[in-house]
TIDOLUM-536959 format. One line per field, with one value per residue: x, y, z of N, C-alpha, C in turn; residue number from 1; chain. Coordinates in nm, 2 decimals. Each point is the difference from the previous one (the first is absolute). Example, Ala and Ser with C-alpha at 12.3 -4.5 7.8 and 13.67 -1.06 7.14 Angstrom:
2
neast: (1.32, -0.04)
nnorth: (-0.57, 0.11)
nup: (0.78, -0.07)
caeast: (-0.09, 0.09)
canorth: (0.12, 0.11)
caup: (0.00, 0.00)
ceast: (0.09, -0.08)
cnorth: (0.12, 0.11)
cup: (0.00, 0.08)
n: (1, 2)
chain: (A, A)
end
This chain:
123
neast: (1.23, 0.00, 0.06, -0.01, -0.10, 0.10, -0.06, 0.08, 0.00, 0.06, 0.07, 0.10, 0.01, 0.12, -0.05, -0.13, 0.09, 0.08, -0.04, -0.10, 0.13, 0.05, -0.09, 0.01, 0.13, -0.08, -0.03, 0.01, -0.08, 0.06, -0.09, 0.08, -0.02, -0.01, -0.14, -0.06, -0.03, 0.14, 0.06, -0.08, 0.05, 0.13, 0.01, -0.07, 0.14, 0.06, 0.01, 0.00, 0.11, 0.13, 0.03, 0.14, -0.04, 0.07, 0.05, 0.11, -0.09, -0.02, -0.03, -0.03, -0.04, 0.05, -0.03, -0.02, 0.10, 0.03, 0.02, 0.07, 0.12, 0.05, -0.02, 0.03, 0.12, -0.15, -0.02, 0.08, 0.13, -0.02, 0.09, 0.05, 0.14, 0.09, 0.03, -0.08, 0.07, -0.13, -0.11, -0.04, 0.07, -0.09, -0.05, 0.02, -0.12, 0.10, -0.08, 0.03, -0.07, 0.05, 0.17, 0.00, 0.05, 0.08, 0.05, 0.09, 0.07, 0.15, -0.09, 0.05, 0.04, 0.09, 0.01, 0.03, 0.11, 0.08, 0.03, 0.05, 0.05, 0.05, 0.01, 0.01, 0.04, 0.13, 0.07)
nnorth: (-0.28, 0.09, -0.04, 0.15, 0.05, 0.09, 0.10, 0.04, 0.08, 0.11, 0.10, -0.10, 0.02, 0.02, 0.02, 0.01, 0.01, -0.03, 0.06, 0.07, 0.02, 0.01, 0.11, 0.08, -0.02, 0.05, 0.05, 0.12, 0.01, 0.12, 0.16, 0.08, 0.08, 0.12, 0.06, 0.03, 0.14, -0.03, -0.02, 0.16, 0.09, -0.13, 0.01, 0.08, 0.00, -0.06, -0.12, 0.02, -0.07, 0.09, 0.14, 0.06, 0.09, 0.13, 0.02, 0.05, 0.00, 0.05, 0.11, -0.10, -0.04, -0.07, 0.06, 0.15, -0.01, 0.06, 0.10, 0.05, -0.07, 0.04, 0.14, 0.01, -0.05, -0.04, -0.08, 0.10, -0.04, 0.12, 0.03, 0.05, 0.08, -0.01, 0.15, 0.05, -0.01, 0.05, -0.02, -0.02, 0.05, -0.03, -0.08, -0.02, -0.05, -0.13, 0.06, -0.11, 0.01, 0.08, -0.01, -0.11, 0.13, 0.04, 0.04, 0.03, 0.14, -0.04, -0.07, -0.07, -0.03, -0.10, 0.03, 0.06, -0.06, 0.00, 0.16, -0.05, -0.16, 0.01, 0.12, -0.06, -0.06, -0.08, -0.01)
nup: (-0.10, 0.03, 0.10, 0.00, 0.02, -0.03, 0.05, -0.08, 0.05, -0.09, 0.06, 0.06, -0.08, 0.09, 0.12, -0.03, -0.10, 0.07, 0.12, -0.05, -0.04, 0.15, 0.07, -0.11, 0.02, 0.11, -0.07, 0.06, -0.04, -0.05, -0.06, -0.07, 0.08, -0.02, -0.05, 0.14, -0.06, -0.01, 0.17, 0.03, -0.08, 0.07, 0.14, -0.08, -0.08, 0.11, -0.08, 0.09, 0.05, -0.02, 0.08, -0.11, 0.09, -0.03, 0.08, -0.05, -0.04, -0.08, 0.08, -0.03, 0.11, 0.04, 0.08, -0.07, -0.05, 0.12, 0.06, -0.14, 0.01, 0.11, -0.06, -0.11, 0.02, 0.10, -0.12, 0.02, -0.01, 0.09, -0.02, 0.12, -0.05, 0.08, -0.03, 0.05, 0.07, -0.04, -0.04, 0.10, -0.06, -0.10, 0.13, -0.12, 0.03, -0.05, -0.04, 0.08, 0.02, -0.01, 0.09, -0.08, 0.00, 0.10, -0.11, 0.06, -0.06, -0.04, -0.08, 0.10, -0.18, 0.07, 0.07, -0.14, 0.01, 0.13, 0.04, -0.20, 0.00, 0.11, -0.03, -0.15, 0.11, 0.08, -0.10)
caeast: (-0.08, 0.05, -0.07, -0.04, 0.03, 0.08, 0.03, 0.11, -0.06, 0.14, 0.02, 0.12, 0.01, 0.09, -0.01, -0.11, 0.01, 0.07, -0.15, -0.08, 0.09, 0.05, -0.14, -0.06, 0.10, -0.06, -0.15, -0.10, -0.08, -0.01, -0.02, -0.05, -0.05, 0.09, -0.08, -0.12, -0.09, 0.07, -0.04, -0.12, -0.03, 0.08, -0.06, -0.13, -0.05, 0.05, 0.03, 0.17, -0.07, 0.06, 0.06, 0.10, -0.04, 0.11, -0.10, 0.01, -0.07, 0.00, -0.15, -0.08, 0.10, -0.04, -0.13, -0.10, 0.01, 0.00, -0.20, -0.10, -0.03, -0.11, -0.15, -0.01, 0.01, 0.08, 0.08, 0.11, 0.06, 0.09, 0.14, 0.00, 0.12, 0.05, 0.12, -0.03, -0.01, -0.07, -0.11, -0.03, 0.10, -0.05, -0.14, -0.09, 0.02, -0.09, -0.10, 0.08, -0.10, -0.04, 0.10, 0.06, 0.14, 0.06, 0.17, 0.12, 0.03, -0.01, -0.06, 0.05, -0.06, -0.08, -0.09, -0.13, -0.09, -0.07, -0.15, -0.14, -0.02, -0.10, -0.11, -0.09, 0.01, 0.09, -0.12)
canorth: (0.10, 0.11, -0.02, 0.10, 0.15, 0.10, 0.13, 0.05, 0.13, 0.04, 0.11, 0.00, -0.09, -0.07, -0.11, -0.10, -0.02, -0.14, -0.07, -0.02, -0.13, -0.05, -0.08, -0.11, -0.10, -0.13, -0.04, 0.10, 0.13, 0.13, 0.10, 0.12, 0.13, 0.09, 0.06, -0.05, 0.02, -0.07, -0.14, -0.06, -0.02, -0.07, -0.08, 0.02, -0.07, -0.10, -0.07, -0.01, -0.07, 0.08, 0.06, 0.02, 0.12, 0.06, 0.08, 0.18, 0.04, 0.12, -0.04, -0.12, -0.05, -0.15, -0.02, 0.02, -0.13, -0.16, 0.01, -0.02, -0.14, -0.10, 0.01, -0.04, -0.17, -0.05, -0.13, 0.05, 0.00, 0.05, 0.01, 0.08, 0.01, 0.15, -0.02, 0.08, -0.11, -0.02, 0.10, 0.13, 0.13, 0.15, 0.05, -0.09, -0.13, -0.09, -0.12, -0.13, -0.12, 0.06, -0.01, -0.16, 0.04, 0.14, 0.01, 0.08, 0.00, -0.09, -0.14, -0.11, -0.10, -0.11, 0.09, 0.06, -0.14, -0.07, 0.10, 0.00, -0.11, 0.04, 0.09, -0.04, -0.18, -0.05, -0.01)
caup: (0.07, 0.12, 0.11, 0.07, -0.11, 0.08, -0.05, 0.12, 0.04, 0.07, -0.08, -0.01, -0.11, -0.04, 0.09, -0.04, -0.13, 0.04, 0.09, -0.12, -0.05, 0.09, 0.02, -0.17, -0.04, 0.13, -0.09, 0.08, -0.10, 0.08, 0.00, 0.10, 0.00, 0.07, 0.12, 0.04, -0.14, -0.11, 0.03, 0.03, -0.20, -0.10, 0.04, -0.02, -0.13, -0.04, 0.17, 0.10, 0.17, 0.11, -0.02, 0.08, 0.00, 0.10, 0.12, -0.02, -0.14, -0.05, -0.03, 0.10, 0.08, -0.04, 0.10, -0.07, -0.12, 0.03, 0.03, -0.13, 0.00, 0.12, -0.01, -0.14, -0.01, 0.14, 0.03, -0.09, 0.17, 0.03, 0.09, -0.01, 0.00, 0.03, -0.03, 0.10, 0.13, 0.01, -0.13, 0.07, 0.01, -0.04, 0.05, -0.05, 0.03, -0.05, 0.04, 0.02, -0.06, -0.10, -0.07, 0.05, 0.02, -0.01, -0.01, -0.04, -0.12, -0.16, 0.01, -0.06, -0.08, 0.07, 0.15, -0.06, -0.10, 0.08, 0.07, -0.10, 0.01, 0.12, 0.00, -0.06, 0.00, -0.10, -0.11)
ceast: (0.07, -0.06, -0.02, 0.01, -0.05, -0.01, 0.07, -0.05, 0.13, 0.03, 0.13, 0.02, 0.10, -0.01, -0.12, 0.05, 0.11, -0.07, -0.05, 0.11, 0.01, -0.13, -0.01, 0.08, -0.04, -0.15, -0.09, -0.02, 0.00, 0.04, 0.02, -0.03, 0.06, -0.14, -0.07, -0.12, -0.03, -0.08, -0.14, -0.07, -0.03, -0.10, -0.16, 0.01, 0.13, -0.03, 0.10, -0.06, 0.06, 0.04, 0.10, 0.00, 0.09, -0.09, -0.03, 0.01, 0.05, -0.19, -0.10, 0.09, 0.02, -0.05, -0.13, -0.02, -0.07, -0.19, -0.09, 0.04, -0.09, -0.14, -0.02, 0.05, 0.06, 0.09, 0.14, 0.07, 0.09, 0.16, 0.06, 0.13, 0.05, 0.16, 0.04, 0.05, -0.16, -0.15, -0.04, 0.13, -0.07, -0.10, -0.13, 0.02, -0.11, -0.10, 0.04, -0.12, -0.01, 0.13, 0.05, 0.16, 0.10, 0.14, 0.08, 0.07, 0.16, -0.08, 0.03, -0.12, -0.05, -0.07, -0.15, -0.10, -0.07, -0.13, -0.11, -0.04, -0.09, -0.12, -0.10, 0.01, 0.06, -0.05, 0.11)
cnorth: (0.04, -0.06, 0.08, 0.12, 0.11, 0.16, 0.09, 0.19, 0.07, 0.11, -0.02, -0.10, -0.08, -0.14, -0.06, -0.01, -0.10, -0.10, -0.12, -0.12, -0.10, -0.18, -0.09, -0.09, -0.11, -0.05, 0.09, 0.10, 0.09, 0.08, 0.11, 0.16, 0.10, 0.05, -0.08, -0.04, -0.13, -0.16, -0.06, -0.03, -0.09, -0.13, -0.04, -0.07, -0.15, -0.07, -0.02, -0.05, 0.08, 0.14, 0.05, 0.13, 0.08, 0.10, 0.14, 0.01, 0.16, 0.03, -0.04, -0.04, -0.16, -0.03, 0.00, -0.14, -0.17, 0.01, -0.02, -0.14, -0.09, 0.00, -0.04, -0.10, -0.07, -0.11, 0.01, -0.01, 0.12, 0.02, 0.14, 0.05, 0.15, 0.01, 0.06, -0.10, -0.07, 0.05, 0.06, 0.07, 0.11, 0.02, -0.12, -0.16, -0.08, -0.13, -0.09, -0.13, 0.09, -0.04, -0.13, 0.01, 0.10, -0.09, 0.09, -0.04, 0.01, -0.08, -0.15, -0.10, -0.10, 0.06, 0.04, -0.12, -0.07, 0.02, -0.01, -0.08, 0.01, 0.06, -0.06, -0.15, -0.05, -0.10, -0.12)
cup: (0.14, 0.13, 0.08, -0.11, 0.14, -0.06, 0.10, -0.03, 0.08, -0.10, -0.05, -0.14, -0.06, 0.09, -0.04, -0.14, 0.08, 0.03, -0.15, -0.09, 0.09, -0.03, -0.12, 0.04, 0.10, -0.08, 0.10, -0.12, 0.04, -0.04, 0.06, -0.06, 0.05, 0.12, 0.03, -0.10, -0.10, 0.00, 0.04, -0.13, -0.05, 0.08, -0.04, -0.14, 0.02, 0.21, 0.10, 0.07, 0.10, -0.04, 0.13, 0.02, 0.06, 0.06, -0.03, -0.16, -0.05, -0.07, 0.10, 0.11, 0.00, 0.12, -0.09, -0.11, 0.05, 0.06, -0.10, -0.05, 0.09, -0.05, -0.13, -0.01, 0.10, 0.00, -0.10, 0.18, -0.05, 0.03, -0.02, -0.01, 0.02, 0.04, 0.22, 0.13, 0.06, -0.02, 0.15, 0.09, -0.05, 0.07, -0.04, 0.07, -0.10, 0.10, -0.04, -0.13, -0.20, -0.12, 0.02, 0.04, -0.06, -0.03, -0.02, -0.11, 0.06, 0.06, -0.05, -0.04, 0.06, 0.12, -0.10, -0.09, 0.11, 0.07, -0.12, 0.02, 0.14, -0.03, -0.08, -0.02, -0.08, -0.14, -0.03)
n: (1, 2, 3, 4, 5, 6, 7, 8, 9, 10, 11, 12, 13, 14, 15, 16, 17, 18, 19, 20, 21, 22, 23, 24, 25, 26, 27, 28, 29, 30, 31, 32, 33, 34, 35, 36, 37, 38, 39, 40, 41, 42, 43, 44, 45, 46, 47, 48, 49, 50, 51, 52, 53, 54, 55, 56, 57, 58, 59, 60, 61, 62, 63, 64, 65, 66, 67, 68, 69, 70, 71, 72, 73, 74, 75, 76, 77, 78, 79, 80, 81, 82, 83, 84, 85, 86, 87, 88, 89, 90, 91, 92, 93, 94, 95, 96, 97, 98, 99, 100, 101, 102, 103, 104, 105, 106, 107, 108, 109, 110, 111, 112, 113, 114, 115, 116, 117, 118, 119, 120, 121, 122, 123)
chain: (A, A, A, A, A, A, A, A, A, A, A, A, A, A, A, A, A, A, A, A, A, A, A, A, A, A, A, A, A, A, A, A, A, A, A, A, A, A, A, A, A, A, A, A, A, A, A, A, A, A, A, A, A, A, A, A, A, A, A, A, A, A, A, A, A, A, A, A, A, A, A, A, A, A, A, A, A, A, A, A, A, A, A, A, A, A, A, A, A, A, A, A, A, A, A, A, A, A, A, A, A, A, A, A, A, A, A, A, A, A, A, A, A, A, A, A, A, A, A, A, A, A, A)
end
């Protein structure tokens, strides 16, 4: 059994289709999606305890994505990932208590294993 299951939410599919190997080979369960749309879907018919969210969506914004998680499944931990020096460059600021953490992309595997394990209690 998986000690953390993980939905990763990214348009870039070459990087959460690694992500997604990377992770299985640590025993982290994880999924992913290309939209916003996608993940709030997926999350309504399976359980996660986290998602890896990239900030700048196509569509939805992953501001927007992450407001309809907080509110539909508060106990899912957010994280939040961007490729941007930082998610408010575009104007937008994340409410701090809303995201258990912002990472920059590339994203290093252990740095991200470590912020799941944090966010949703080391298991």
């Amino acid at each position: 059994m998986a000690e953390i299951r993980v939905l990763l939410i990214d348009d870039e599919e070459e990087l959460v289709s690694t992500l997604v190997e990377r992770l299985g080979i640590r025993n982290i369960e994880a999924e992913y999606v290309m939209t916003g749309a996608e993940g709030i879907e997926l999350l309504g018919k399976k359980e996660f305890d986290a998602v890896l969210l990239d900030y700048k969506l196509p569509g939805m914004s992953g501001l927007e994505v992450m407001k309809q998680i907080n509110e539909l499944y508060p106990r899912v931990k957010v994280l939040l990932i961007t490729g941007a020096g930082s998610v408010d460059e575009g104007g937008d600021e994340v409410p701090e208590e809303k995201a258990s953490d912002v990472l920059l992309k590339p994203i290093d595997i252990e740095v991200l294993i470590a912020k799941l394990r944090e966010a949703v209690g080391d298991r």
